[in-house]
SEKE-915378 format. One record per atom (N, C-alpha, C): residue in three letters; y, x, z. Coordinates in steps of 0.02 Angstrom, whole numbers, padded with zeros to 5 digits, always signed. Example, Ala and Ser with C-alpha at 12.3 -4.5 7.8 and 13.67 -1.06 7.14 Angstrom:
BEGIN
ala-00284+00660+00390/ala-00225+00615+00390/ala-00165+00660+00390/ser-00112+00642+00354/ser-00053+00684+00357/ser+00002+00645+00394/
% end
This chain:
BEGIN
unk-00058+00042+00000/unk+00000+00000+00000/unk+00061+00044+00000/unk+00105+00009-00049/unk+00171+00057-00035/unk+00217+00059+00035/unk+00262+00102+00022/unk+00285+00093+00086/unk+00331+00043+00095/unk+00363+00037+00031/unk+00440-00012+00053/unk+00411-00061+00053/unk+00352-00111+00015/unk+00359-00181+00039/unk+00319-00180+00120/unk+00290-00109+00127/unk+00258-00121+00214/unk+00324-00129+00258/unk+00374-00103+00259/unk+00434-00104+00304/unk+00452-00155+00300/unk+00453-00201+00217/unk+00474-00278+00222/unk+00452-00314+00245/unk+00397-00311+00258/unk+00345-00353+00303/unk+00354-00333+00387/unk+00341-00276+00381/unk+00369-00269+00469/unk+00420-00295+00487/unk+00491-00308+00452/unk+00555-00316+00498/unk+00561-00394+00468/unk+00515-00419+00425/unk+00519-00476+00428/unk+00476-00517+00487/unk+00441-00486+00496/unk+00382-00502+00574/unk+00414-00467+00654/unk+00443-00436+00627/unk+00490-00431+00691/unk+00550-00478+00720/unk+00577-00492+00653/unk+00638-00547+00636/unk+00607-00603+00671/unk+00547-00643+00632/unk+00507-00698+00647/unk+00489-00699+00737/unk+00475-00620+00767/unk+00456-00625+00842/unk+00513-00633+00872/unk+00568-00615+00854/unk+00624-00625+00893/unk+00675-00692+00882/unk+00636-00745+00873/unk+00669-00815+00861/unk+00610-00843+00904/unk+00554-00830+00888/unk+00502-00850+00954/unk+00510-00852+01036/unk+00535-00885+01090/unk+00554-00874+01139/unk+00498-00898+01176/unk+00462-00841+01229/unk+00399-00878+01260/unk+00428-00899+01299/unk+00486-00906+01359/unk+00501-00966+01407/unk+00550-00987+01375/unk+00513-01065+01402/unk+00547-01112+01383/unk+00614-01131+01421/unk+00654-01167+01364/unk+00732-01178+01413/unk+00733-01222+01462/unk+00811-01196+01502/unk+00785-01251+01553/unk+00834-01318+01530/unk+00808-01360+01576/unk+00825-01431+01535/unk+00862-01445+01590/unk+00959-01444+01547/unk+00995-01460+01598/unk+01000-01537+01650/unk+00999-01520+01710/unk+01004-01579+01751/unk+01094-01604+01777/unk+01100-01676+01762/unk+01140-01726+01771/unk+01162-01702+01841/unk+01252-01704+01846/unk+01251-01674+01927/unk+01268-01760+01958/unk+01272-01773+02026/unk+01283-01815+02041/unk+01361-01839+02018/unk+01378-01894+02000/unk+01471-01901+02000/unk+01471-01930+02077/unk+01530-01884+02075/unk+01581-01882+02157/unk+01602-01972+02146/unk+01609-01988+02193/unk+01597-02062+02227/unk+01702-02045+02195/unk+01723-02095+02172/unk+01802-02114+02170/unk+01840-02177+02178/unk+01882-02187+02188/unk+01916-02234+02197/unk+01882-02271+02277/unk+01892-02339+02298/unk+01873-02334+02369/unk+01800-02389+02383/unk+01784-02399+02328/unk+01714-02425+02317/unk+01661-02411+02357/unk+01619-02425+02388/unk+01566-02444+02456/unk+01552-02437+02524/unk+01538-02398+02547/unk+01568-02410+02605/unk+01607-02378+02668/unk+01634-02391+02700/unk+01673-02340+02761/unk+01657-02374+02810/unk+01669-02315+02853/unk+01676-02328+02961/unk+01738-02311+02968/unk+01746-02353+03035/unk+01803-02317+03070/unk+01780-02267+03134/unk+01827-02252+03181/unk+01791-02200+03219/unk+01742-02257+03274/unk+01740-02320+03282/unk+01713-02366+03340/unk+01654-02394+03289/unk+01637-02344+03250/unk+01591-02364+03200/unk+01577-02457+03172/unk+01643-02490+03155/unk+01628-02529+03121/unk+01639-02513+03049/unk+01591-02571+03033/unk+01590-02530+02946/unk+01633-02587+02897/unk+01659-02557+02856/unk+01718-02572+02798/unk+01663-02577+02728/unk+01676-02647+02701/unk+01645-02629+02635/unk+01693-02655+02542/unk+01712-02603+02523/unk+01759-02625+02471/unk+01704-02625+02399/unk+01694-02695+02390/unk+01656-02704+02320/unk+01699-02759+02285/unk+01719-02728+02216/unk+01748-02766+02153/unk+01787-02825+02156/unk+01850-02787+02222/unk+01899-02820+02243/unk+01888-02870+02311/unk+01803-02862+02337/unk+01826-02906+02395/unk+01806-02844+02441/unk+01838-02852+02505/unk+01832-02822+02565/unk+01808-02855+02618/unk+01768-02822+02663/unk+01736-02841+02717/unk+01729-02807+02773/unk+01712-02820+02817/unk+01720-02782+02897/unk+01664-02825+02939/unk+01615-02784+02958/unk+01564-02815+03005/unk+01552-02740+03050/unk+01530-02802+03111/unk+01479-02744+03171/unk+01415-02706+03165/unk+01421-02644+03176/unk+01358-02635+03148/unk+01280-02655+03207/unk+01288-02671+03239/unk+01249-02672+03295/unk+01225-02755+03261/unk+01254-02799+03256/unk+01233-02896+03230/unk+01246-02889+03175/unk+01299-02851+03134/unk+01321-02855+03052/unk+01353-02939+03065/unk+01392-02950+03111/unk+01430-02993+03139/unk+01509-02977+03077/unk+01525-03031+03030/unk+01576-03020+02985/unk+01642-03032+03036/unk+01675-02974+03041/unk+01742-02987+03080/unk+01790-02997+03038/unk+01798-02987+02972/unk+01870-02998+02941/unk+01840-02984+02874/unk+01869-03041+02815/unk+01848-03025+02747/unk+01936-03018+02711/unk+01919-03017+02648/unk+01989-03031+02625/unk+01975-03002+02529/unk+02035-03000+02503/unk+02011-02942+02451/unk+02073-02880+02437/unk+02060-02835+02407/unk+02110-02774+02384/unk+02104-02765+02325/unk+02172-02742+02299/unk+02184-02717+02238/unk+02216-02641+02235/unk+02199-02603+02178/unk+02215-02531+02181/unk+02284-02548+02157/unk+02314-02505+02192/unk+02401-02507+02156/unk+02425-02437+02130/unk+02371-02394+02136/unk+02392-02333+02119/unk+02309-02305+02116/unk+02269-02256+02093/unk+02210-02210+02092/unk+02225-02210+02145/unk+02262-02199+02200/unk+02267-02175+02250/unk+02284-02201+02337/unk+02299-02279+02308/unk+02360-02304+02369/unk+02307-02401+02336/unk+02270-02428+02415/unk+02240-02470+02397/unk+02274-02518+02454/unk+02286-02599+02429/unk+02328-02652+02476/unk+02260-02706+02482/unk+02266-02702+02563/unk+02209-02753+02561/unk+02249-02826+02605/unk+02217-02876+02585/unk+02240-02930+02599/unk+02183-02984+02631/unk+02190-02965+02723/unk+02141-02972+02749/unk+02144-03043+02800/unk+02080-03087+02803/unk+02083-03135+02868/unk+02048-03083+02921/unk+02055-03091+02988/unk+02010-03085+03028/unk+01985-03126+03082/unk+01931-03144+03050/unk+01885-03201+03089/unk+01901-03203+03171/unk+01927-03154+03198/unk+01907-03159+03281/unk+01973-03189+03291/unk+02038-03141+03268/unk+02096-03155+03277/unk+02114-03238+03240/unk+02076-03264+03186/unk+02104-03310+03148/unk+02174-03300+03141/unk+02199-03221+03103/unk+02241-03193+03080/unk+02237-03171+03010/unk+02288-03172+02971/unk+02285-03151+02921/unk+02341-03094+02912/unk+02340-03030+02878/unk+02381-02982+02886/unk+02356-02935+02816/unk+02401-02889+02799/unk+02404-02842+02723/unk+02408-02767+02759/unk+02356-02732+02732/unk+02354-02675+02757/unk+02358-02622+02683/unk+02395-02582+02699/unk+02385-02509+02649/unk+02364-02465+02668/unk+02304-02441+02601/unk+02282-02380+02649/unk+02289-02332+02589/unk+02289-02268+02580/unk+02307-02194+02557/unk+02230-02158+02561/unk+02195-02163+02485/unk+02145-02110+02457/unk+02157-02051+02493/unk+02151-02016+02546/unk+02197-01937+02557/unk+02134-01897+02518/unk+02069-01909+02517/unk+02000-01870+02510/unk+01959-01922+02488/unk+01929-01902+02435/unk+01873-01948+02418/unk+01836-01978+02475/unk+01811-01942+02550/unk+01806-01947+02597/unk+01837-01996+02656/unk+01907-01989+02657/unk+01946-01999+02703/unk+01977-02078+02657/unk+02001-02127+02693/unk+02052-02172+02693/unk+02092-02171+02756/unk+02167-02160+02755/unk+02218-02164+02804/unk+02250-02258+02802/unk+02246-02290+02847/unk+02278-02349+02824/unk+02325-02367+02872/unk+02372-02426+02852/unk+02438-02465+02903/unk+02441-02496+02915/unk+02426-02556+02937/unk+02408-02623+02947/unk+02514-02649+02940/unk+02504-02710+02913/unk+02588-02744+02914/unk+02624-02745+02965/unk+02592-02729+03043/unk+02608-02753+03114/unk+02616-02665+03124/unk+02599-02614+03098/unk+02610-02548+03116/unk+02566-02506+03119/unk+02502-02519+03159/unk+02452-02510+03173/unk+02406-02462+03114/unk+02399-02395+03139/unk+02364-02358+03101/unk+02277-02330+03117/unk+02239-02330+03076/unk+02183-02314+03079/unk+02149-02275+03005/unk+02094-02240+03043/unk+02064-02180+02970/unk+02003-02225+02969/unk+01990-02234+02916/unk+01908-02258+02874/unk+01875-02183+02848/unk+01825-02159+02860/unk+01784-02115+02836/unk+01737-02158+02786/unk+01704-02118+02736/unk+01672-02151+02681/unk+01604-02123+02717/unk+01558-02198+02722/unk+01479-02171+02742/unk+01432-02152+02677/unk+01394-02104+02667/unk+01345-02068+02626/unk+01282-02106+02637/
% end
């Protein structure tokens, strides 16, 4: 055999091994999306729990899941949410704003002054 078509054959079989990859790729995985806006649920620090779903809001005990106050909210900003609440015990009705500070965190004001933090439960 001559030589030049043997070299053509070698670096064409070399070419061919080096498109061959024995491990296989890895198959990228989906990361979780970060929870946004103020959608499911929060505590406060006396662990009652807050639940904001598709404009209605709710507030129960967690010990009976006893509903203390419903109402609904609207986003007025990505950032700044107005809720417009009864509360069953008080048979009060009152508008509270609360401030996204952390995907985590809600800071809120109640209309009467009254401030309180909602943590988001995992």
């Amino acid at each position: 055999m001559k030589i030049r078509p043997l070299l053509v054959l070698l670096g064409a079989a070399a070419a061919l091994t080096a498109c061959n990859t024995s491990s296989p790729r890895p198959v990228p995985v989906a990361a979780t999306p970060a929870q946004t806006g103020v959608e499911g649920s929060w505590s406060d620090p006396n662990g009652i729990i807050s639940t904001f779903q598709a404009g209605t809001f709710t507030t129960r005990t967690t010990d009976s899941n006893q509903l203390l106050a419903s109402g609904t909210y609207v986003n007025t900003s990505p950032s700044l949410v107005e809720i417009n609440m009864t509360s069953l015990v008080r048979k009060t009705q009152s508008k509270v704003n609360c401030a996204l500070v952390s995907q985590n965190q809600l800071n809120c004001t109640s209309d009467a002054g009254s401030q309180f933090t909602l943590a988001r439960r995992m």
